[in-house]
ROBALO-456046 format. One record per residue (C-alpha): x negated, y negated, z negated; residue number from 1; residue in three letters. Coordinates in steps of 0.02 Angstrom, whole numbers. Example, Ala and Ser with C-alpha at 12.3 -4.5 7.8 and 13.67 -1.06 7.14 Angstrom:
<nodes>
[[-615 225 -390] 1 "ALA"]
[[-684 53 -357] 2 "SER"]
</nodes>
This chain:
<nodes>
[[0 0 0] 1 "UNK"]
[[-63 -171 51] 2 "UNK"]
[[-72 -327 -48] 3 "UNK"]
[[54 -397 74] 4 "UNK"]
[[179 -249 26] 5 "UNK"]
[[138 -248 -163] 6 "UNK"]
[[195 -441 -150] 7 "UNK"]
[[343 -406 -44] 8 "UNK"]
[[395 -268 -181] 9 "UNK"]
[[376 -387 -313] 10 "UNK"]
[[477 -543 -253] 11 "UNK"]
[[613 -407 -201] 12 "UNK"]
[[619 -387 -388] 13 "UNK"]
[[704 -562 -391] 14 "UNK"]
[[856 -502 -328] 15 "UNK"]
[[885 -407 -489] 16 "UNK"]
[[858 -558 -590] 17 "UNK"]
[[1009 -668 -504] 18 "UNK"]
[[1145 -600 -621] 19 "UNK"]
[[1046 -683 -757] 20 "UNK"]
[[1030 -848 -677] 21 "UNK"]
[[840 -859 -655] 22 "UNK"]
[[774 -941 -528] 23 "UNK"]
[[615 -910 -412] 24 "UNK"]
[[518 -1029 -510] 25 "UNK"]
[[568 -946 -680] 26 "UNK"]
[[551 -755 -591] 27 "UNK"]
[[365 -811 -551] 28 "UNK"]
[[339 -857 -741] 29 "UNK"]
[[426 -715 -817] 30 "UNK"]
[[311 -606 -695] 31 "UNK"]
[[155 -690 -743] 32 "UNK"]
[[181 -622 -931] 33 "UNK"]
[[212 -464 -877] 34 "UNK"]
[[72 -448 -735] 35 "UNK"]
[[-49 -504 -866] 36 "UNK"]
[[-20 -364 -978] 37 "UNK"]
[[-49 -222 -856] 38 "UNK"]
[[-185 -310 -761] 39 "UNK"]
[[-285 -314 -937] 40 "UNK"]
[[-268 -126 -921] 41 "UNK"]
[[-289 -102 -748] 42 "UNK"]
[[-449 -219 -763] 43 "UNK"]
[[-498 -167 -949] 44 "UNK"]
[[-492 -321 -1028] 45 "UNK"]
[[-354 -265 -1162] 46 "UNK"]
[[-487 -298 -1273] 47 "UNK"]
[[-423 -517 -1302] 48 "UNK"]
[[-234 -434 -1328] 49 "UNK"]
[[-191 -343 -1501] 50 "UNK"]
[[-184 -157 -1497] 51 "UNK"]
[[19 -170 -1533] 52 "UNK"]
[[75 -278 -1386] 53 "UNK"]
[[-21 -201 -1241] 54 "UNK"]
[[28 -127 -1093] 55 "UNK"]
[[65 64 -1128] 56 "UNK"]
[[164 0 -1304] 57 "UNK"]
[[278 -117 -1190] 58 "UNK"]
[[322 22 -1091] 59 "UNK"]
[[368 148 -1214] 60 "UNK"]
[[501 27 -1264] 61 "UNK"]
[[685 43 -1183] 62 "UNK"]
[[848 -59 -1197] 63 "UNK"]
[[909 -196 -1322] 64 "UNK"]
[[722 -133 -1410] 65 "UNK"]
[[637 -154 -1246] 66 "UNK"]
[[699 -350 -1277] 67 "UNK"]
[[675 -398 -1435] 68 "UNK"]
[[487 -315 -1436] 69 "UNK"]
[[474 -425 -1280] 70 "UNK"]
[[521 -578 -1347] 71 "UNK"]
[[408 -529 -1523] 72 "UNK"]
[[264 -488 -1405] 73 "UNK"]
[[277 -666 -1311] 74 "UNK"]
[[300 -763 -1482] 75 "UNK"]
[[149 -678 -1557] 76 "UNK"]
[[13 -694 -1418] 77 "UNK"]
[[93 -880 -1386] 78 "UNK"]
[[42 -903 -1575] 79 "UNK"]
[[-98 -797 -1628] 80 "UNK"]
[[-183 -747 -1452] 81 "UNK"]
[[-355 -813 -1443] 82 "UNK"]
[[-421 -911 -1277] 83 "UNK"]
[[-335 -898 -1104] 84 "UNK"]
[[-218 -764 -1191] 85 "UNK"]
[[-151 -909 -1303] 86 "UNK"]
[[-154 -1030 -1163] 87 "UNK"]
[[-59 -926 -1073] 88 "UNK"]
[[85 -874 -1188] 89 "UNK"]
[[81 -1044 -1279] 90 "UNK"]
[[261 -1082 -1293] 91 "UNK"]
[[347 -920 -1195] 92 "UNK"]
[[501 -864 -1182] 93 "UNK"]
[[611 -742 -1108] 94 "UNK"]
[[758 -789 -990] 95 "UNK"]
[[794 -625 -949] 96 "UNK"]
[[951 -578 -1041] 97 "UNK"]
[[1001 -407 -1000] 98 "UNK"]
[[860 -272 -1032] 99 "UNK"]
[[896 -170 -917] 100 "UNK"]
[[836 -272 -793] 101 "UNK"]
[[694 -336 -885] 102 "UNK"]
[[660 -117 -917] 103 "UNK"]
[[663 -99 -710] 104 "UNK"]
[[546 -262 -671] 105 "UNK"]
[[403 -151 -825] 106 "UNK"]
[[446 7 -732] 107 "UNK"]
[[418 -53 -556] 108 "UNK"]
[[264 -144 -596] 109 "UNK"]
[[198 5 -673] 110 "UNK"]
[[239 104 -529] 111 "UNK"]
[[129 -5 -399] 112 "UNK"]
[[-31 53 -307] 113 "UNK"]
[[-156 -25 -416] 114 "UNK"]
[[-294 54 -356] 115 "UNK"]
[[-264 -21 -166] 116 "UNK"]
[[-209 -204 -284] 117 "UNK"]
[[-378 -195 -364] 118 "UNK"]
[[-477 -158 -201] 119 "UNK"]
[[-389 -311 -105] 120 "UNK"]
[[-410 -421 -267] 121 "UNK"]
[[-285 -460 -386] 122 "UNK"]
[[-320 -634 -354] 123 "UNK"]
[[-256 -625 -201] 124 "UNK"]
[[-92 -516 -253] 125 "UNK"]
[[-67 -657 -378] 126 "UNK"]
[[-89 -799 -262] 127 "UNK"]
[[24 -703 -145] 128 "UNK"]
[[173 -727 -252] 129 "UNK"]
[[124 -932 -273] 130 "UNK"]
[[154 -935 -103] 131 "UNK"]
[[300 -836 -59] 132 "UNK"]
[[360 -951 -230] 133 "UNK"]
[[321 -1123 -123] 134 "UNK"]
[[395 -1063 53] 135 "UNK"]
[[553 -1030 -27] 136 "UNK"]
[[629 -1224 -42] 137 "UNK"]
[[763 -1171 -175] 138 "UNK"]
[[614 -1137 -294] 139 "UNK"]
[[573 -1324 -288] 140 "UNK"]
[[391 -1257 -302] 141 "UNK"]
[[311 -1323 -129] 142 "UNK"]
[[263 -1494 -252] 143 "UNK"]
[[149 -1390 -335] 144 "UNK"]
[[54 -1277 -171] 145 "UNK"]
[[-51 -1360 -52] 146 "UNK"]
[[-50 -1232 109] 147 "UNK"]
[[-212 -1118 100] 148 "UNK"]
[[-269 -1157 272] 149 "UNK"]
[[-268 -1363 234] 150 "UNK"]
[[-368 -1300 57] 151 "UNK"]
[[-493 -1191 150] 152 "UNK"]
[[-503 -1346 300] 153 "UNK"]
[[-536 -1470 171] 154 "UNK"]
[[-681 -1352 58] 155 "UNK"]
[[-764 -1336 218] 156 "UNK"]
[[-780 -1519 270] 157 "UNK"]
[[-846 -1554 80] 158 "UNK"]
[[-955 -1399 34] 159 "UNK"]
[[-968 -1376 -141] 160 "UNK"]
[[-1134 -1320 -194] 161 "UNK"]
[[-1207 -1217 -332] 162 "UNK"]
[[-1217 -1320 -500] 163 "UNK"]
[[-1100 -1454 -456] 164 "UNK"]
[[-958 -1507 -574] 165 "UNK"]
[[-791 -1497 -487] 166 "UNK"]
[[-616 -1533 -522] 167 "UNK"]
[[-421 -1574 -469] 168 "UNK"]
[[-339 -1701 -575] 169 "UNK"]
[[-175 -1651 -505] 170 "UNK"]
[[-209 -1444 -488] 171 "UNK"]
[[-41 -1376 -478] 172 "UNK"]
[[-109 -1188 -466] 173 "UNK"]
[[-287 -1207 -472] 174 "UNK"]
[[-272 -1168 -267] 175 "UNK"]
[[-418 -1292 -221] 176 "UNK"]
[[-539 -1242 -373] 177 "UNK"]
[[-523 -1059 -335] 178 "UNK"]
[[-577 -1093 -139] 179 "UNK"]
[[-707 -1213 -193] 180 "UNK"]
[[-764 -1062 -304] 181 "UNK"]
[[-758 -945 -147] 182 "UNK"]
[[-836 -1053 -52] 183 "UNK"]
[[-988 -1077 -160] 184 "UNK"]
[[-1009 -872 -181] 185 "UNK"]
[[-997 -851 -15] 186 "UNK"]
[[-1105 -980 57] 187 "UNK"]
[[-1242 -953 -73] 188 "UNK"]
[[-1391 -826 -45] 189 "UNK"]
[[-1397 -695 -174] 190 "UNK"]
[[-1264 -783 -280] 191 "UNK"]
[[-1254 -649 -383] 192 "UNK"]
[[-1416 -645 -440] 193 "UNK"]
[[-1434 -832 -493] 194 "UNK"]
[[-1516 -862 -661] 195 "UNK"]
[[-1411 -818 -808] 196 "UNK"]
[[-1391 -1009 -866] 197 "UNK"]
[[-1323 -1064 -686] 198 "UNK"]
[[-1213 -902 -670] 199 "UNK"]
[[-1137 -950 -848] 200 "UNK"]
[[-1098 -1125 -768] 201 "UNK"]
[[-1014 -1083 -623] 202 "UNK"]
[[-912 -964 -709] 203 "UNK"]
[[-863 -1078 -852] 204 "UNK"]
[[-891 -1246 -826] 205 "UNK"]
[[-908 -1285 -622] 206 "UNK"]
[[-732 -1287 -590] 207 "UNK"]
[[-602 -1372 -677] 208 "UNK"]
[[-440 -1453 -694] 209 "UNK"]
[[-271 -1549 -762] 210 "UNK"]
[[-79 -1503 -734] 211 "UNK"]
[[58 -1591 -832] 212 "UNK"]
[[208 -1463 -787] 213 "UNK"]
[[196 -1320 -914] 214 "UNK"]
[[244 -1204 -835] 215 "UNK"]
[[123 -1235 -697] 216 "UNK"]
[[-12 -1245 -800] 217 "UNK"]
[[42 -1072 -854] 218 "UNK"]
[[9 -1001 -682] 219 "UNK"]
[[-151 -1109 -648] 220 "UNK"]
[[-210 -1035 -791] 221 "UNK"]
[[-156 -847 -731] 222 "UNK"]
[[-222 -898 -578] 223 "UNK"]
[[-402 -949 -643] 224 "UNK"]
[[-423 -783 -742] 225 "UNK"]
[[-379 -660 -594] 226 "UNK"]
[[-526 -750 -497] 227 "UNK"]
[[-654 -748 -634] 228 "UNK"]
[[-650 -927 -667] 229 "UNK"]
[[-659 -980 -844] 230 "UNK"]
[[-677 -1183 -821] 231 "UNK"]
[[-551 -1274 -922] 232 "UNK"]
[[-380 -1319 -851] 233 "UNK"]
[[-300 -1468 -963] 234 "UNK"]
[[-107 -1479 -1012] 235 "UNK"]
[[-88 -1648 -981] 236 "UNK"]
[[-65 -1813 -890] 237 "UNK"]
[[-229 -1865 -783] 238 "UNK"]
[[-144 -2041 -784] 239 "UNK"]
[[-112 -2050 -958] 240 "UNK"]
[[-280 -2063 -1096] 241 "UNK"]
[[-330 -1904 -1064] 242 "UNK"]
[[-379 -1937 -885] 243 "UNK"]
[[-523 -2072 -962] 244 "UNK"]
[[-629 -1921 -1014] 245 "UNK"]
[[-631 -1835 -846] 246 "UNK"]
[[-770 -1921 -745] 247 "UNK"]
[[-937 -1916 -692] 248 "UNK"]
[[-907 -1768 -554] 249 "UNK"]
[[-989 -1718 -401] 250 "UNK"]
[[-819 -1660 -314] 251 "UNK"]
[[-647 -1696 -334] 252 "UNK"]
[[-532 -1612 -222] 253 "UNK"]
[[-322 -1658 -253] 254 "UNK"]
[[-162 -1668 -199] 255 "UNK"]
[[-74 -1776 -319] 256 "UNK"]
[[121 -1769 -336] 257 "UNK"]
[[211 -1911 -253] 258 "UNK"]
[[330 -2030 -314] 259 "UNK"]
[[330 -2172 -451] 260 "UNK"]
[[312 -2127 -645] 261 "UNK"]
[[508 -2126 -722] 262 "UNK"]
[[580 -2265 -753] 263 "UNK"]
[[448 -2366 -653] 264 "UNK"]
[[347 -2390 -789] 265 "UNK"]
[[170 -2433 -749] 266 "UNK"]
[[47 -2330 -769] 267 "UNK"]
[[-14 -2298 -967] 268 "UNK"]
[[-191 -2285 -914] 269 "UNK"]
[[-270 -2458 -982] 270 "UNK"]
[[-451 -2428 -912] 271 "UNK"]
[[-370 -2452 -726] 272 "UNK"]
[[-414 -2617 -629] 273 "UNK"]
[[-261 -2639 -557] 274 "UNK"]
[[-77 -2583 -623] 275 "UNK"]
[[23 -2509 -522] 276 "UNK"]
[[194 -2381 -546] 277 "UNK"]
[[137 -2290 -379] 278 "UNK"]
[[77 -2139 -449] 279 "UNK"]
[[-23 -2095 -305] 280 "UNK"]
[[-118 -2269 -295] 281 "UNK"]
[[-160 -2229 -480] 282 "UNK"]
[[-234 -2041 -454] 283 "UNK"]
[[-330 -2146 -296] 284 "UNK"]
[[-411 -2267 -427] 285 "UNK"]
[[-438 -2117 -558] 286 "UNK"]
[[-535 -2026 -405] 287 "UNK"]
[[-639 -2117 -361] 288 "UNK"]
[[-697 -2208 -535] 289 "UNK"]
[[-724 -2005 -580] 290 "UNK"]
[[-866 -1974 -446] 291 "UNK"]
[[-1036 -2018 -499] 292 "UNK"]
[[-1104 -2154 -436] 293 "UNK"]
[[-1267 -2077 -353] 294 "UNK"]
[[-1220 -2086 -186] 295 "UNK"]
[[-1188 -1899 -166] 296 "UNK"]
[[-1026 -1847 -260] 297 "UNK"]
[[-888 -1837 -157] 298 "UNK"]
[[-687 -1826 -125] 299 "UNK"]
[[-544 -1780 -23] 300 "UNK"]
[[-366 -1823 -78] 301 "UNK"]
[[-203 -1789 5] 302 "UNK"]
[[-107 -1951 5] 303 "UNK"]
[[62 -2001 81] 304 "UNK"]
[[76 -2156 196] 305 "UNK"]
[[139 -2273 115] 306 "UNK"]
[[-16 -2299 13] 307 "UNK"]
[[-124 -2334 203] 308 "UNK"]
[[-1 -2506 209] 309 "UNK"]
[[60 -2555 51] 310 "UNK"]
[[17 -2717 1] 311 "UNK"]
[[-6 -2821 -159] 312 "UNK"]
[[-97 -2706 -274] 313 "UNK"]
[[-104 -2581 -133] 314 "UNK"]
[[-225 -2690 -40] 315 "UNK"]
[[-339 -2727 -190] 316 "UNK"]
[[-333 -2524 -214] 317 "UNK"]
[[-377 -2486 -28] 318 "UNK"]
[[-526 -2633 -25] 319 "UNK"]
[[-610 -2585 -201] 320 "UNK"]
[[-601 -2395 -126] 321 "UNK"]
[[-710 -2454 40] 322 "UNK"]
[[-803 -2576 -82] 323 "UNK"]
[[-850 -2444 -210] 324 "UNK"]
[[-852 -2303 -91] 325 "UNK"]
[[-902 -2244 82] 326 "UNK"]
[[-727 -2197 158] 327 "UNK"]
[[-806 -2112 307] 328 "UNK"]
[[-621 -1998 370] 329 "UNK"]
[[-462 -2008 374] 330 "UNK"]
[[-356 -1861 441] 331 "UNK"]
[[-185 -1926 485] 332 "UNK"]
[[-78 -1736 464] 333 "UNK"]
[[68 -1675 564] 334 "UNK"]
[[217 -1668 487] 335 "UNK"]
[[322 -1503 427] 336 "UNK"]
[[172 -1440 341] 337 "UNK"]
[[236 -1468 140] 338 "UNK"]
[[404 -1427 62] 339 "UNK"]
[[480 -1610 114] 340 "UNK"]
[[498 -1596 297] 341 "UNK"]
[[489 -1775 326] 342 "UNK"]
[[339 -1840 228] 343 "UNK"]
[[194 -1898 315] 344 "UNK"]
[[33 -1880 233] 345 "UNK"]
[[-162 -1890 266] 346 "UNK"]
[[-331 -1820 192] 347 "UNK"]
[[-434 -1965 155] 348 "UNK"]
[[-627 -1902 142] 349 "UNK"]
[[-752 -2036 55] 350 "UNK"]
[[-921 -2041 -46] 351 "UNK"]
[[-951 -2130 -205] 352 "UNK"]
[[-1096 -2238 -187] 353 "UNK"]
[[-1256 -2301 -292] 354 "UNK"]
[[-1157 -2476 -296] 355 "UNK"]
[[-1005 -2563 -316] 356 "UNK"]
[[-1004 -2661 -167] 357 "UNK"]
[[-999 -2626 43] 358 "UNK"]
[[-1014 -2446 53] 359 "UNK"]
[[-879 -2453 178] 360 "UNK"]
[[-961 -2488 363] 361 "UNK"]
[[-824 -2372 479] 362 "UNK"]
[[-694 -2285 448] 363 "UNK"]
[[-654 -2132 568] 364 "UNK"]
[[-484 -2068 585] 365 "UNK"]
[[-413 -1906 678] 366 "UNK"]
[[-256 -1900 707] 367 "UNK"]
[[-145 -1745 728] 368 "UNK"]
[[26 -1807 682] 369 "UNK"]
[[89 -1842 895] 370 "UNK"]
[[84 -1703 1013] 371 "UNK"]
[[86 -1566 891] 372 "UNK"]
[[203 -1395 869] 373 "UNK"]
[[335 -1426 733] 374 "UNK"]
[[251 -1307 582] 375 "UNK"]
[[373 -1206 482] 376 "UNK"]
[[397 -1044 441] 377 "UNK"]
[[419 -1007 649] 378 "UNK"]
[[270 -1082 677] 379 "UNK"]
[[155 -1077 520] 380 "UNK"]
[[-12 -1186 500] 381 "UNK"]
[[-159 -1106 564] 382 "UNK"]
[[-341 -1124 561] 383 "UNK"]
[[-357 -1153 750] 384 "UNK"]
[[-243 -1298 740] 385 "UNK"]
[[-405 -1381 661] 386 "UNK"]
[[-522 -1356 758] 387 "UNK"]
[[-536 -1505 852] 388 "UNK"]
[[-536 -1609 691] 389 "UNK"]
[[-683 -1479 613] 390 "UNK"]
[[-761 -1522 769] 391 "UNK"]
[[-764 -1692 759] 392 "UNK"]
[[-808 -1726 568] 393 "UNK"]
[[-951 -1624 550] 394 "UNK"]
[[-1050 -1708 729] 395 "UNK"]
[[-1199 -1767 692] 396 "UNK"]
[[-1158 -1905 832] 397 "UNK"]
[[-952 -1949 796] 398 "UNK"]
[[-980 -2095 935] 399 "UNK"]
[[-1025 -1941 1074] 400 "UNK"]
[[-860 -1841 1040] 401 "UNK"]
[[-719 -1840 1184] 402 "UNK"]
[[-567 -1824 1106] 403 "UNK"]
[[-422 -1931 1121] 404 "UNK"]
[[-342 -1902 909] 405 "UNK"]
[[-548 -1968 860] 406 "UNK"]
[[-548 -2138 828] 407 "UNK"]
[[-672 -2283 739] 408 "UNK"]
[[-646 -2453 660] 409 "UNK"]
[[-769 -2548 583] 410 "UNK"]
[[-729 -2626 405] 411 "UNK"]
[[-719 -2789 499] 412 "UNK"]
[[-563 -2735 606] 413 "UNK"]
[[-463 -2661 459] 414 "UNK"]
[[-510 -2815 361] 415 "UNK"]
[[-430 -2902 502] 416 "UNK"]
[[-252 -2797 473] 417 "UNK"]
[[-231 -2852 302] 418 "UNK"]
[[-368 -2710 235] 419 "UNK"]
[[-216 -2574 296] 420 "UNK"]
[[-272 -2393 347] 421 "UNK"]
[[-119 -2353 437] 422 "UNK"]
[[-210 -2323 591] 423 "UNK"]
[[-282 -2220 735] 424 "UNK"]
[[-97 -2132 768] 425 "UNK"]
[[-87 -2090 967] 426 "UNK"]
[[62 -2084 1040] 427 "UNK"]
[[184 -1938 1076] 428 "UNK"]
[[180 -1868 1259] 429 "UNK"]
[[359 -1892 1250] 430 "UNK"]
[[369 -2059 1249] 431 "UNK"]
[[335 -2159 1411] 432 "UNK"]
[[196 -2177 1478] 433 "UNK"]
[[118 -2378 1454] 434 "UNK"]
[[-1 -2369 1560] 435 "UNK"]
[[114 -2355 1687] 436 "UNK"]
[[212 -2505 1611] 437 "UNK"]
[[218 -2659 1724] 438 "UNK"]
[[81 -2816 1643] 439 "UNK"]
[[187 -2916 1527] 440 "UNK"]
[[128 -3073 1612] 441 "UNK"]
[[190 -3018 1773] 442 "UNK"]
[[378 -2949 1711] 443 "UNK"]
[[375 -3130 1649] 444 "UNK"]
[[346 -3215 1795] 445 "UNK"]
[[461 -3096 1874] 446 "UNK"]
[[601 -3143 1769] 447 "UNK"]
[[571 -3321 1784] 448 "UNK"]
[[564 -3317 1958] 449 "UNK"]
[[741 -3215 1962] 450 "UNK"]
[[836 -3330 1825] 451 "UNK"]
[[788 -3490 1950] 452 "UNK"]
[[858 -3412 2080] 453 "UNK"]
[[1022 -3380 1976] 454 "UNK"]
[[1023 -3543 1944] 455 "UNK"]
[[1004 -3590 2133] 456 "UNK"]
[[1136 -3492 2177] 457 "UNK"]
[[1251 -3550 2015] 458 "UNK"]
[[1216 -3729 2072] 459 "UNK"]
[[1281 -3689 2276] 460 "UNK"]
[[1420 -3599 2205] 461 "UNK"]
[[1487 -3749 2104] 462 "UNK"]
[[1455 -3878 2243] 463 "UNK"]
[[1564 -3778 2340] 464 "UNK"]
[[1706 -3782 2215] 465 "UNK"]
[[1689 -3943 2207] 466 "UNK"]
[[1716 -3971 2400] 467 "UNK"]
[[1849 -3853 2406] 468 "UNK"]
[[1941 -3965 2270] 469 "UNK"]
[[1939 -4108 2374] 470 "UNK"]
[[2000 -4036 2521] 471 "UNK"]
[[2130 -3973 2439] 472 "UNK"]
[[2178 -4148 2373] 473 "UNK"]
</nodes>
C-alpha cells in the first residue's frame, strides 16, 4: 500500500465522523492524537509517553471505556507529558461523541501497512493529510497551506545552507521549514556525517517558527516531529511582543495570513516604525527588521496586492524595505493557486543589507498572472509551470534573458510611481492587440477632421431651411 492509498484510507475515515458533527479541520486534529500514539510505536519512541496511555493500552479498550480512557489519556499527556508530547496534547479534547466510531478510526489505523508508511516516510503520510485538509474548501484550512510546489520553488531560489538560522513568522504547518530542512540534507555533501555540534543545530535549533491558531500549532508541531526537526515552534502572535525576540536570522521564508487585525486595531507591536492595521504590511516590517544586517541573510514572503500600491503608510513600508534592503524579485503569481480563488498575490525576494540606506538599485519582476491555465484541482500547480521564472532569477546576466513576463525598473522609475510595486503585469492574449491600435494622435486628428465636416454639412443643411422658409412665405 502506497502513501497515497494509506492517505486516501484515512480521510475516508471522515465520513464516519459526520454523524458527530466534526469537521475536516477537527477530523485532522482528532487524527493527529491518535497517529501520534501508534507512530511512537511504529517508530519506537514510546519511550516520552507513560507506559499506561500508549498505543497497545488504547487499543485494548472498547466502547463507552474506549472514551473515557481516551479523553483521560488526552488530559494527562496535555498536563503531565514532557516536551513535544506536552506541546502537542496541551489543551486536547475529544469531539468525537459516539465510541464506536472513535473504536473503528483506533482499529483502522492499526490495521494500515506501516511497514510500506515507514519506508515512504511518515512525514510525508502526515503531510499528505495537510493537504488533502487544504484542497477541501469546507475545511477552511487552505489559510494555513502554502502549495508544495510554490514552497519547494521558493527554497530553491533562496538555498538555505548548513548552519543558518531559519524561520516562518506566520508557519501555519511548518510546510516551508520542513523543505528548507530537505533542502539543506539534500544539497549538502555527506550531511550525515557533519560534526556532532552542527548536526545537533540543524536538528534543534536551524529551523524554527510561530503560529497563533492552536490548533495549527498542534499540527506544525506533529508535523516537525515526523521530519526529525526539533527547532522550536511558538504559540503565539509574531505581531504582538513576542515577535520582538525573533530576529537576527539568516532566512525567513512566510506566507502571512491576510486581512486586518479585528476590530482594526493597529498593530500591538510598539518597536514598529510605522503603524499600520494591515496585517500583512506589519509581518513585511517584522521581516525584514528580523534578517541580519550583514548583507547575506535573506527573504521571500508571499504578499497580496494590495500591499504593491497602497499608499500612506504603505508607501513609507515599501521605501524603508528598498532603503533597508536589496529587493532584487518580485514574482507577480497566477491566480487560482490558494483557497480564495480571486486573490492575487506575489513572492517578493530581497536581501538585508550592511546599511540602512539605498540597497535598492532594480527591482526585477516576472510576471505569470496573464496568459496562464486557470489552476485548480483540474489543472493543479506544477513544477514546470516555473520554469521560465527559475530560469530567469538564478542568470547570472538577468539583462540577457528573452522572455516577455521578465521585466526591470530601476529605483528611480518606481520612485517616479509614487514608490508602488504594482508592476511588470503583461497583458492577456485575450485582450486586443495595441500594437495594432491606431496612434492616438492620429484617431484625434481623425475625429477632428470628421466633427468639421459635420459641422459643414449641419451649417448647408440649415441655410437651406432657411431658404426654403422664405419661399414658402
Amino acid at each position: 500500500m502506497t502513501t497515497q492509498e494509506i492517505v486516501a484510507k484515512l480521510w475516508n475515515l471522515c465520513n464516519v465522523l459526520r454523524d458527530d458533527g466534526i469537521t475536516y479541520h477537527q477530523y485532522v486534529t482528532e487524527l493527529t492524537y491518535i497517529l501520534f500514539l501508534k507512530m511512537a510505536k511504529e517508530t519506537g519512541a514510546e519511550d516520552a509517553i507513560p507506559e499506561a496511555y500508549r498505543w497497545d493500552v488504547l487499543t485494548a479498550k472498547s466502547g463507552v471505556d474506549l472514551k473515557k480512557f481516551y479523553q483521560k489519556l488526552l488530559t494527562e499527556l496535555g498536563e503531565n507529558g514532557t516536551g513535544r508530547v506536552r506541546e502537542i496534547y496541551q489543551g486536547a479534547t475529544t469531539n468525537i461523541d459516539e465510541p464506536k466510531n472513535l473504536g473503528k478510526i483506533i482499529t483502522t489505523i492499526d490495521g494500515l501497512d506501516w511497514f510500506s508508511a515507514k519506508e515512504e516516510g511518515l512525514g510525508n503520510l502526515y503531510e499528505g493529510l495537510l493537504e488533502k485538509n487544504a484542497n477541501e474548501k469546507k475545511s477552511g484550512a487552505g489559510q494555513y497551506f502554502t502549495p508544495r510546489v510554490l514552497i519547494d520553488v521558493i527554497v530553491r531560489m533562496m538555498k538555505p545552507q548548513p548552519g543558518e538560522r531559519c524561520n516562518d513568522p506566520a508557519c501555519g504547518t511548518f510546510g516551508f521549514m520542513i523543505a528548507a530542512s530537505q533542502y539543506v540534507r539534500e544539497h549538502t555533501d555527506d550531511f550525515y556525517e557533519l560534526d556532532a555540534d552542527t548536526a545537533k543545530f540543524e536538528r534543534d535549533e536551524a529551523f524554527t517558527g510561530c503560529e497563533l491558531v492552536h490548533d495549527t500549532h498542534r499540527l506544525a508541531l506533529m508535523n516537525a516531529m515526523l521530519h526529525d526537526i526539533g527547532g522550536e515552534i511558538v504559540l503565539g502572535d509574531t505581531l504582538s511582543d513576542i515577535g520582538k525576540s525573533m530576529k537576527n536570522y539568516d532566512l525567513v521564508l512566510t506566507n502571512p495570513p491576510f486581512g486586518t487585525k479585528k476590530g482594526g486595531e493597529r498593530a500591538t507591536r510598539d518597536d514598529f516604525t510605522f503603524s499600520t492595521s494591515n496585517k500583512q504590511l506589519n509581518f513585511l516590517q517584522h521581516v525584514y527588521r528580523s534578517l541580519k544586517p550583514d548583507g547575506k541573510a535573506r527573504a521571500a514572503i508571499v504578499l497580496p496586492d494590495n500591499v504593491l500600491f497602497q499608499d500612506g503608510d504603505g508607501e513609507k513600508i515599501r521605501r524603508d524595505l528598498m532603503d533597508k534592503c536589496n529587493l532584487h524579485t518580485v514574482l507577480r503569481l497566477p491566480t487560482g493557486i490558494f483557497y480564495a480563488q480571486g486573490v492575487k498575490t506575489n513572492v517578493l525576494f530581497f536581501t538585508r543589507g550592511k546599511n540602512d540606506q539605498g540597497n535598492t538599485k532594480e527591482v526585477w519582476f516576472y510576471a505569470m498572472r496573464t496568459n496562464m491555465p486557470s489552476f485548480g484541482k483540474t489543472t493543479p500547480l506544477a513544477r514546470e509551470h516555473f520554469a521560465g521564472f527559475e530560469s530567469a532569477y538564478a542568470a547570472e546576466d538577468r539583462g540577457a534573458v528573452d522572455d516577455e513576463r521578465w521585466n526591470r525598473f530601476t529605483r528611480e522609475e518606481i520612485e517616479g510611481k509614487g514608490n508602488s510595486l504594482d508592476l511588470g503585469l503583461i497583458r492577456d492574449a485575450s485582450l486586443v492587440d495595441y500594437d495594432d491600435m491606431p496612434d492616438p494622435a492620429e484617431s484625434a486628428d481623425e475625429c477632428i477632421a470628421s466633427l468639421e465636416e459635420a459641422v459643414d454639412l449641419l451649417r448647408s443643411v440649415a441655410q437651406e431651411l432657411r431658404m426654403y422658409g422664405t419661399e414658402e412665405k
